[in-house]
C-alpha positions in Angstrom: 0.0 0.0 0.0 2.6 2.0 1.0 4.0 1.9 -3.0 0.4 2.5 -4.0 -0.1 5.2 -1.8 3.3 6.9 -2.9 2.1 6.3 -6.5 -1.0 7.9 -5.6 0.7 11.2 -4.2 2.6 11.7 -6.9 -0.3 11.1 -9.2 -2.1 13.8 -7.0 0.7 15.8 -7.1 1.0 15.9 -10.7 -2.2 16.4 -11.3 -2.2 19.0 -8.6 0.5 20.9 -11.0 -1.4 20.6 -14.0 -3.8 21.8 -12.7 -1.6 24.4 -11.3 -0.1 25.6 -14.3 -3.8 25.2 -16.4 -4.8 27.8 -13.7 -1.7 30.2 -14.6 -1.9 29.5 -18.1 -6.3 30.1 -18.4 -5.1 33.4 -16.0 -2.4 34.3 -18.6 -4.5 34.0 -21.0 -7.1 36.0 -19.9 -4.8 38.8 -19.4 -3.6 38.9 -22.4 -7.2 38.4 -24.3 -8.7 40.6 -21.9 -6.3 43.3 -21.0 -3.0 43.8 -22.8 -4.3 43.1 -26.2 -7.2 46.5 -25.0 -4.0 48.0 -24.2 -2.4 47.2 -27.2 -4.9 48.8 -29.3 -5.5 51.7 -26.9 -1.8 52.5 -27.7 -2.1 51.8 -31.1 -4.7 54.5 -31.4 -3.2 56.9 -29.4 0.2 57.0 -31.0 -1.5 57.4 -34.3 -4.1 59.8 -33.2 -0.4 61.5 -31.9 0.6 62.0 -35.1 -2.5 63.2 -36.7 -2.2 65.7 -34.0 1.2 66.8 -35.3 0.4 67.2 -39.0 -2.6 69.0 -38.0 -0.9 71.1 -35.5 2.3 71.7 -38.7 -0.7 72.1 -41.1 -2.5 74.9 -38.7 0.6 76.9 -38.4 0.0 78.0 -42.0 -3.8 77.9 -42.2 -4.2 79.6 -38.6 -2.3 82.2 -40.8 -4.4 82.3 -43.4 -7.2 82.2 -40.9 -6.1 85.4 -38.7 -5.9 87.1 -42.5 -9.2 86.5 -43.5 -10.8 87.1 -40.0 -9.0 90.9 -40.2 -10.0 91.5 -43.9 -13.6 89.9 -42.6 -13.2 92.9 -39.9 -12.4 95.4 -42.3 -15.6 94.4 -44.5 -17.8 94.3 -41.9 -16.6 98.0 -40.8 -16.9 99.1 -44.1 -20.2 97.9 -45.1 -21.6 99.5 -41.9 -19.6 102.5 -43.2 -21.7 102.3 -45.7 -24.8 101.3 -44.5 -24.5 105.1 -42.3 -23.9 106.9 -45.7 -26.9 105.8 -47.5 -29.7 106.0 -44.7 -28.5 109.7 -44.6 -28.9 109.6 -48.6 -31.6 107.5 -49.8 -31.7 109.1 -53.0 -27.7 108.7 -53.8 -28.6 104.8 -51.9 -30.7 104.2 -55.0 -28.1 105.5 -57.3 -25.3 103.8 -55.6 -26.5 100.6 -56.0 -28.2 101.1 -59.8 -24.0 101.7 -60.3 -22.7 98.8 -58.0 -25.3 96.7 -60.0 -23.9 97.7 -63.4 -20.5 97.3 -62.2 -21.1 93.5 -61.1 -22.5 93.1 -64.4 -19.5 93.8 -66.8 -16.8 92.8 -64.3 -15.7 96.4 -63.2 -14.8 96.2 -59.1 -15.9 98.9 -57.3 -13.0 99.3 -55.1 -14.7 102.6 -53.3 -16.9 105.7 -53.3 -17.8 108.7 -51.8 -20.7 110.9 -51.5 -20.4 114.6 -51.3 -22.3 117.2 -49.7 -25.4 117.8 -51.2 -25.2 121.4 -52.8 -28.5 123.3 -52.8 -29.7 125.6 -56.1 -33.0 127.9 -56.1 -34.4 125.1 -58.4 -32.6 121.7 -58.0 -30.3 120.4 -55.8 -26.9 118.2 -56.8 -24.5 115.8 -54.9 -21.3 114.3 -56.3 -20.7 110.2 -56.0 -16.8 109.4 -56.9 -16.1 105.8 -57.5 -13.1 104.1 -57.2 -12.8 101.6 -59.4 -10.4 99.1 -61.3 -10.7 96.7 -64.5 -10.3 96.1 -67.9 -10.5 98.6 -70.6 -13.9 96.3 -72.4 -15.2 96.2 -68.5 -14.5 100.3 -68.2 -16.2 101.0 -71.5 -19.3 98.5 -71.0 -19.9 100.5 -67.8 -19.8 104.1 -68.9 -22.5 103.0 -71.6 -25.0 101.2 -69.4 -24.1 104.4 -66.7 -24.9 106.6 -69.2 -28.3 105.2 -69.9 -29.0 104.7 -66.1 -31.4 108.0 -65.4 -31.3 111.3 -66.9 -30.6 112.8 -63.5 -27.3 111.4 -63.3 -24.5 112.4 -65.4 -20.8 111.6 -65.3 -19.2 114.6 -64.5 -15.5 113.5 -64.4 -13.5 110.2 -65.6 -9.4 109.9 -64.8 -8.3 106.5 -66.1 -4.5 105.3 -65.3 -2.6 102.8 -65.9 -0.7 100.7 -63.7 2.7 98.7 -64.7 2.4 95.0 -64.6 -1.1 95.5 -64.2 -3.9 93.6 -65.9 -6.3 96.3 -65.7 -7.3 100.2 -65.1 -7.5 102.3 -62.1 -10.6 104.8 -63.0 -11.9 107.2 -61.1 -15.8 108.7 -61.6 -17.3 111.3 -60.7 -20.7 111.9 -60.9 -23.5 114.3 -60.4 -26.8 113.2 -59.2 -29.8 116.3 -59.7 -32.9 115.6 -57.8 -35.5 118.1 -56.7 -34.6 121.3 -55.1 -36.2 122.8 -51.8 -37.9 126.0 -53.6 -40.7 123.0 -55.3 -41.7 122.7 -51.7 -45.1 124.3 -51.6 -44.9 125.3 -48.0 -41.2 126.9 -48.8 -43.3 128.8 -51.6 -45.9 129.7 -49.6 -48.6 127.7 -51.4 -47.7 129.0 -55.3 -46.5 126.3 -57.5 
């Protein structure tokens, strides 16, 4: 009994390490199914998600550039058009004009690079106010836009044209100036005391 008994602990004993290392070997296993491989990936991700980060951070350097550039001339738009937007609800009249002209310039490919409107000079009969336009295109774009302005109303009329050239320019620098007549103060029957 005594060899069956011995053979008996060391089958109990190996099977005790089996067991044993089945244990550490499921448990190593698991670990590795269930936590580094996670890991693995986690990392994965992260260091390429790390270098999407740099080219995007290299690639933002530039376009944050471009960016800031825009945003200011954005800025300077916005400033101007509210400029603008102040000039023409003190002249609705010259508004009217202003964009009849702006219109026209879209049209044949003239850009309007500014304008200005003058004081409003009164006469017994009539009153006028001079609109300069700063403008720049191509000689075909200058000429189509004189014509159309010139047929625009007959109380417009194009009191003064400078045109310059520029070197290595592909277009003109023009400047207009024109005179818009509109209805003078002494038509006002109350001003007239009733007498038309």
């Amino acid at each position: 009994m005594n060899k069956n008994t011995n053979q008996h602990h060391r089958w109990f004993a190996g099977s005790l390490h089996l067991a044993s290392l089945a244990v550490v070997a499921l448990t190593l296993g698991t670990f590795y199914a269930l936590v580094y491989q996670p890991l693995q990936r986690k990392y994965a991700g992260h260091v390429s998600r790390t270098e999407q980060l740099d080219l995007l951070l290299v690639k933002t350097g530039t376009e944050g550039a471009e960016y800031r550039r825009l945003r200011n001339r954005l800025s300077e738009m916005k400033t101007s058009v509210s400029k603008l937007h102040r000039q023409l609800a003190d002249h609705p009249s010259e508004s009217i004009v202003i964009e009849e002209l702006n219109d026209i310039a879209d049209e044949v490919g003239l850009e309007v690079l500014d304008y200005q409107i003058g004081l409003k000079e009164e006469q017994p009969s009539f009153s006028q106010t001079e609109i300069e336009f700063s403008c720049h295109g191509s000689y075909a774009s200058i000429c189509q836009f004189l014509q159309q302005a010139e047929q625009l109303t007959e109380t417009t009329k194009l009191a003064k044209f400078e045109l310059t050239s520029e070197a290595n320019s592909r277009g003109y620098p023009i400047q207009l100036t024109f005179i818009l007549y509109s209805e003078g103060r002494s038509h006002d029957t109350k001003e007239r005391r009733g007498v038309l």
